[in-house]
C-alpha positions in Angstrom: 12.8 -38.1 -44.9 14.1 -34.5 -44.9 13.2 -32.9 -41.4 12.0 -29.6 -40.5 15.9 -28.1 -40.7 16.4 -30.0 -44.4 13.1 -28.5 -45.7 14.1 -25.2 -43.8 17.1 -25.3 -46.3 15.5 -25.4 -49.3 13.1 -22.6 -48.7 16.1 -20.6 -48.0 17.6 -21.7 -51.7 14.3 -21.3 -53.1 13.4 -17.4 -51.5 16.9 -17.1 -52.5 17.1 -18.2 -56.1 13.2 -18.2 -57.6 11.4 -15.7 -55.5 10.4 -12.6 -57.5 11.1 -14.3 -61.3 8.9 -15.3 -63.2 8.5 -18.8 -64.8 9.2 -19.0 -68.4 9.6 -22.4 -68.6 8.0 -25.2 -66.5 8.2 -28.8 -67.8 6.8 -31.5 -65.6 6.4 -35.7 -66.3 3.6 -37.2 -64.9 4.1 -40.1 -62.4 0.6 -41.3 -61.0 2.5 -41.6 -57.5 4.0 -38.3 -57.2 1.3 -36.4 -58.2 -1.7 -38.8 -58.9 -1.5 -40.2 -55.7 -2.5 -36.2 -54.2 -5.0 -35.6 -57.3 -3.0 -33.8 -59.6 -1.3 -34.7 -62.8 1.8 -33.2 -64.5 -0.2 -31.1 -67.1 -2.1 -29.6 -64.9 1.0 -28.5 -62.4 2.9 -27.3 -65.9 0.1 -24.9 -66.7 -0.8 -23.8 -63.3 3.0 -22.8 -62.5 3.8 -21.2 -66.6 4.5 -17.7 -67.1 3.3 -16.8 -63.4 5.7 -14.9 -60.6 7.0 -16.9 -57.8 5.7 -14.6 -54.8 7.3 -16.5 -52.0 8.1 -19.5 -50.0 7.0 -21.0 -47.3 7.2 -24.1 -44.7 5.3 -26.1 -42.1 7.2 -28.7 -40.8 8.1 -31.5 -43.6 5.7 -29.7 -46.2 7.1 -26.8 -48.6 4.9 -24.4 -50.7 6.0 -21.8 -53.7 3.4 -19.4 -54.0 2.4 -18.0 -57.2 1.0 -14.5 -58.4 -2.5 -16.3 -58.4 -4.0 -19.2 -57.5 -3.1 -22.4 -57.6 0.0 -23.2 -55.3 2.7 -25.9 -55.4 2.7 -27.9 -51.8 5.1 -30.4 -51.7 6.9 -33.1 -49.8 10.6 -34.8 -50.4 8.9 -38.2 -49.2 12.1 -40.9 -48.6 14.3 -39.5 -51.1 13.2 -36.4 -53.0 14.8 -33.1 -53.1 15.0 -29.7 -54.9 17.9 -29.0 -57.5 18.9 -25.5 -58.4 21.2 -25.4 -61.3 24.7 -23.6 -60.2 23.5 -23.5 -56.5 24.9 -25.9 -53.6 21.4 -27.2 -51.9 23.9 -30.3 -51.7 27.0 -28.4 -50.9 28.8 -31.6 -50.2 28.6 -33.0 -53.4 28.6 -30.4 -55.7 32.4 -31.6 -57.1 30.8 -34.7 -57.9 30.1 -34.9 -62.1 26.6 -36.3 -61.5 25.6 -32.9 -59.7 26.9 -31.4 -62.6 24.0 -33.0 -65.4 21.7 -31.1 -66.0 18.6 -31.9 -66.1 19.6 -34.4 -63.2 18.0 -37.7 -63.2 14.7 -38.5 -61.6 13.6 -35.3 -62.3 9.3 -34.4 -62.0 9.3 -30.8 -63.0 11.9 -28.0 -64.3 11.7 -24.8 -63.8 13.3 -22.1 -65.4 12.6 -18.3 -64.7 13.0 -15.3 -67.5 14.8 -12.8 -65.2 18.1 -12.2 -64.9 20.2 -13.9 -63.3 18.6 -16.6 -64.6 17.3 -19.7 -62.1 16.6 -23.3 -62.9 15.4 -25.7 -60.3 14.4 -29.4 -60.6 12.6 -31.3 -58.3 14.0 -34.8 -58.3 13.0 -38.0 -56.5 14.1 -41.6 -57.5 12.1 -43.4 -55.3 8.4 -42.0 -55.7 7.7 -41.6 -52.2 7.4 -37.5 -52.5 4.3 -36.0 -53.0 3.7 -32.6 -55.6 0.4 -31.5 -55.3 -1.5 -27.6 -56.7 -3.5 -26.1 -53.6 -5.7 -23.9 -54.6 -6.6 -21.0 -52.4 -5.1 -17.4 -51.1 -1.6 -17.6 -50.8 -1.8 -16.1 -47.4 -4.5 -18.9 -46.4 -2.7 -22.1 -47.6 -1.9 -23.5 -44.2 -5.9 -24.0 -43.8 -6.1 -26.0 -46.4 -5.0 -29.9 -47.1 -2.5 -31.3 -46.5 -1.4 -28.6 -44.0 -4.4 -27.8 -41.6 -4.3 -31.5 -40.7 -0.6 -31.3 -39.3 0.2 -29.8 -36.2 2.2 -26.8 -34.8 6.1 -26.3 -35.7 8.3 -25.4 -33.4 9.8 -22.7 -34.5 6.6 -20.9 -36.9 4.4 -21.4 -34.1 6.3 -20.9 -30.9 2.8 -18.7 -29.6 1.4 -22.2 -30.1 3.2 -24.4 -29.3 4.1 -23.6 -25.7 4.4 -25.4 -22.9 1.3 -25.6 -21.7 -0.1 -26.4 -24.6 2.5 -29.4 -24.6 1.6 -30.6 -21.4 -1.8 -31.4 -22.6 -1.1 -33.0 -25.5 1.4 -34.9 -23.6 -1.3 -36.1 -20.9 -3.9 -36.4 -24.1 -2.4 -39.6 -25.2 -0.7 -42.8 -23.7 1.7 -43.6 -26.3 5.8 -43.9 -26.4 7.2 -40.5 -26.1 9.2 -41.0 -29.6 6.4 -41.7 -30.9 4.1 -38.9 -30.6 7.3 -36.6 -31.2 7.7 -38.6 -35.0 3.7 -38.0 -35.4 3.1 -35.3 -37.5 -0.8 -34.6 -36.5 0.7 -33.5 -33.4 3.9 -31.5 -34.4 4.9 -31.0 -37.7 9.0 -31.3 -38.8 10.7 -33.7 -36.2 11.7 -36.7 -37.6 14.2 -39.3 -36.4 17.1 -37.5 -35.5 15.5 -33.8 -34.2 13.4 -36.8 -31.9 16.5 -38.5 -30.7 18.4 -34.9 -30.1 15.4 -33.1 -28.6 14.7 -36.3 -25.9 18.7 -36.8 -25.3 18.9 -32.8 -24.4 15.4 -33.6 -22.1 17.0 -36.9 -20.6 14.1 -38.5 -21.2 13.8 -42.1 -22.9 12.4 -43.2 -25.5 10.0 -45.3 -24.7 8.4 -43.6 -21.8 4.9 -43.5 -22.3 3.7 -39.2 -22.5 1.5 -38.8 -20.1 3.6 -40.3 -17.3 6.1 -37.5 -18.0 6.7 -35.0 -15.0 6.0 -31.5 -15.2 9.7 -30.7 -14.9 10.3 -33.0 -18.0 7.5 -31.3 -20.2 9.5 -28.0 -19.0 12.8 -29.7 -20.3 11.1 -31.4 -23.4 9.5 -28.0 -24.4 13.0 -25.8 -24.1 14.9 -29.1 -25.9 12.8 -28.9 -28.4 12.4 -25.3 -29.4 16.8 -25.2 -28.9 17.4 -28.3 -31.5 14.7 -27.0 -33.8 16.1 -23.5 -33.9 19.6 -24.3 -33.6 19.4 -26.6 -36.6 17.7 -24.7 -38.6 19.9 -21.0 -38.5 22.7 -22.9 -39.8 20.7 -24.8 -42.1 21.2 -28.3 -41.0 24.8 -28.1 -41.9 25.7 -30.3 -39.3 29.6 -29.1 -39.2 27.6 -25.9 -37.4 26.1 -27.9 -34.9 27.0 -27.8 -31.3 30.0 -30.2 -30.8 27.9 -31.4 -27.7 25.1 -32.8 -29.7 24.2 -36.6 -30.0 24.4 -36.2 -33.3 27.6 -35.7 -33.7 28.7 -39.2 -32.1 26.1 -41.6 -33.1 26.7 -42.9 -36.3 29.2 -45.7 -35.3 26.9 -48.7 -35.1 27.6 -51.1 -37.1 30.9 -49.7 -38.8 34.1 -51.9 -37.9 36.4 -50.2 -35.6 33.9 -47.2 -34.4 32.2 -47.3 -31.3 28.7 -45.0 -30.4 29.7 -43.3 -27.3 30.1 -39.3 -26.3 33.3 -38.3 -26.1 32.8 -38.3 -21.8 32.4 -42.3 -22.6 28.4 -42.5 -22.0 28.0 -45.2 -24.3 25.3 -44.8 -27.2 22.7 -47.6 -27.8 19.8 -48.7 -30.0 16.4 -49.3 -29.9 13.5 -49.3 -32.0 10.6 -47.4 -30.9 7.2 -46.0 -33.1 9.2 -47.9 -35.9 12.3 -46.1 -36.1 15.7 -47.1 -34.6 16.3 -44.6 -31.7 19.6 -43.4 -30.5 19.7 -43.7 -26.4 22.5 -42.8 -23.8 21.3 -44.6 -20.9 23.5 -42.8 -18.7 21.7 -39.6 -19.2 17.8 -41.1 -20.5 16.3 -43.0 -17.5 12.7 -44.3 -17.4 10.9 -42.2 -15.0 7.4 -43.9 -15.3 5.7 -46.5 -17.6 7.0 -47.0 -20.6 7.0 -49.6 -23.5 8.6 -53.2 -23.1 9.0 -52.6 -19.6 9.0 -56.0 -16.9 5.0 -57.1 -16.7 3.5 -54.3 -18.7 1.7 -57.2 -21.7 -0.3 -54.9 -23.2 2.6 -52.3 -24.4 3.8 -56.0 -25.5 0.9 -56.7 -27.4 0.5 -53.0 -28.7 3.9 -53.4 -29.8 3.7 -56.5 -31.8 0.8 -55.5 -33.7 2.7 -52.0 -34.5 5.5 -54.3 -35.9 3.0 -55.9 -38.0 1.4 -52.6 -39.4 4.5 -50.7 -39.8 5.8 -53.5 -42.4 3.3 -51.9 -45.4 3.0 -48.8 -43.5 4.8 -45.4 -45.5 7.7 -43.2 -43.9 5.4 -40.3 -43.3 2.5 -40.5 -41.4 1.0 -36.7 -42.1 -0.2 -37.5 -45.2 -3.5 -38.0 -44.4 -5.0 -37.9 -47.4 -2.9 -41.0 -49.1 -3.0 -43.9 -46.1 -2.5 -46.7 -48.4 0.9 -46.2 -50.1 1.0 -49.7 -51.9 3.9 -49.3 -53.9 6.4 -49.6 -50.9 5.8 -52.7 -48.9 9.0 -53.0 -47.1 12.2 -51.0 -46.2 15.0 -53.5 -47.0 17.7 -53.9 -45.5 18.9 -52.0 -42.6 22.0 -50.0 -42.5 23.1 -47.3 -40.5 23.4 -44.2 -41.9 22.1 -40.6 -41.7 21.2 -40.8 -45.5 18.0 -42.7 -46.4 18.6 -41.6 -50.0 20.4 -43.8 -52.9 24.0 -44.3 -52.9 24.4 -41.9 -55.6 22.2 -40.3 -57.9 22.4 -43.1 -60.6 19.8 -45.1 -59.0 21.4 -47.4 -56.4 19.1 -47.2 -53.4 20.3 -47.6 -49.7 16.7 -48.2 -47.9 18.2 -47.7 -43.9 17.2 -46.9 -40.9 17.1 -42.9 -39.8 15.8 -39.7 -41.1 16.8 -38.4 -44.5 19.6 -36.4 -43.6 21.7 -35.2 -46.6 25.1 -36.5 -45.7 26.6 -32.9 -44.7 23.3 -30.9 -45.5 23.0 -32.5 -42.2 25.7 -34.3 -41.3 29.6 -34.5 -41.2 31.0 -37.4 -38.7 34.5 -37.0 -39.4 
């Protein structure tokens, strides 16, 4: 799913094209996942967003909110595959000479929005497969990040660097004994790193993986805490456009698996592997991201063996985003598909052909270019 740079992107279009206008058109069609699944419905979003101001944007993590000149709000969620259309704007830069960016309204649509001010905005929220979530909050704009779905999220990186500092890491780190991937992809603990920013942030720590959290050193909280705040912050001023990002980064050279002719290895040669860990397939340079201390699958540790297996088991009906507290059950995805490797975890285009892979949803050059 879109990561904390993605969503970071959209605010930016959003403040950019919506904020100050007022709505004068809002359509919406109801889908009992998208918005039944959070407890609202389409008429109920259509007449709490009509005629009012857009007053600003906001973002914690994966989540994205337009405030409105009263109460409610709009807190949303891209899910697998959803993301936010503005008419005549390049949100997807990279494909904006295709002729399916060009329709208007695009497919998969579950609201439009058109404002009365000049120049005038539309914006479409599209998703074709169901796993965002579009949902009214309904409180003080200034208040919204005490409220469901946000208060039970942790700290971002970059909003709440007085937070999340490094001390405060170091606990959390020591509060729990699980794979240090997977507390980084856990969004009760920090909110906006997904699958990439996790691979990135431990590759510029040299940490692997697998290594269980509290057996990290204090020298590796130090590194994991100034990794994490420089890939978060990097990625996000250029606004995940990955042709921005540092030539140095693992993201750059890790999308050959599996393509004929392309290895995974930096350019000094450190090869690039794989391994699944809290679910997700993790990008590793062993070279560089040794096990310091206990850590999952390692010789004679059985119970991380048996912890592991019955992860396996759970993850196989178990959703892409694990911060949405409020909506465990998820039954209308029960397994991923087929694996591929790819930084999109979108469809192949937007006519409905689906590519269910393995990695974070990472719009092809909204946050990627591997040329």
């Amino acid at each position: 799913m879109p990561e904390l740079a993605e969503v970071a992107r959209i605010v930016h279009f959003i403040r950019q094209h919506l904020v100050g206008k007022t709505l004068s058109k809002v359509q919406a069609q109801h889908d009992d996942i998208v918005y039944g699944k959070v407890g609202t419905t389409a008429a109920e979003f259509q007449k709490a967003l009509q005629g009012k101001q857009v007053m600003g944007a906001g973002q914690q993590g994966k989540y994205f909110w337009i405030t409105m000149s009263s109460p409610p709000h709009a807190v949303m969620h891209f899910g697998m595959a959803g993301w936010l259309k503005i008419k005549g704007a390049d949100t997807y830069y990279y494909r904006s000479d295709k002729p399916v960016d060009q329709e208007w309204p695009p497919k998969y649509w579950k609201f439009l929005l058109e404002t009365s001010d000049e120049p005038k905005a539309e914006a479409a929220f599209v998703d074709a497969r169901r796993l965002s979530r579009i949902r009214l909050v309904d409180c003080p704009a200034d208040e919204i990040r005490k409220y469901t779905p946000l208060k039970e999220n942790g700290p971002e990186p970059v909003a709440d660097k007085d937070i999340l500092t490094e001390g405060w890491l170091a606990e959390k780190l020591k509060s729990r004994k699980v794979p240090i991937k997977a507390l980084l992809l856990d969004q009760a603990n920090i909110s906006g790193i997904g699958n990439w920013m996790g691979d990135e942030i431990l590759y510029h720590a040299k940490i692997h993986p697998e290594q269980y959290s509290n057996t990290l050193s204090a020298d590796q909280v130090k590194e994991l805490h100034t990794a994490m705040h420089y890939v978060c912050s990097t990625a996000i001023e250029v606004l995940a456009d990955s042709e921005k990002f540092p030539e140095h980064w693992l993201f750059k050279h890790r999308w050959g698996k599996g393509k004929k002719n392309q290895s995974s290895a930096l350019p000094n040669g450190d090869k690039i592997t794989f391994i699944t860990v809290g679910g997700r397939t993790s990008a590793v340079v062993p070279a560089v991201q040794k096990k310091t201390g206990l850590a999952t699958n390692s010789t004679g540790d059985e119970n991380s063996k048996k912890i592991s297996s019955a992860s396996k088991r759970k993850r196989a009906t178990k959703q892409e985003d694990d911060s949405e507290v409020d909506d465990k059950s998820k039954p209308e995805i029960k397994s991923r598909g087929p694996k591929r490797q790819s930084i999109s975890a979108i469809k192949k285009e937007e006519d409905g052909e689906e590519k269910d892979v393995v990695g974070p949803v990472e719009r092809r050059r909204s946050t990627r270019s591997r040329k």
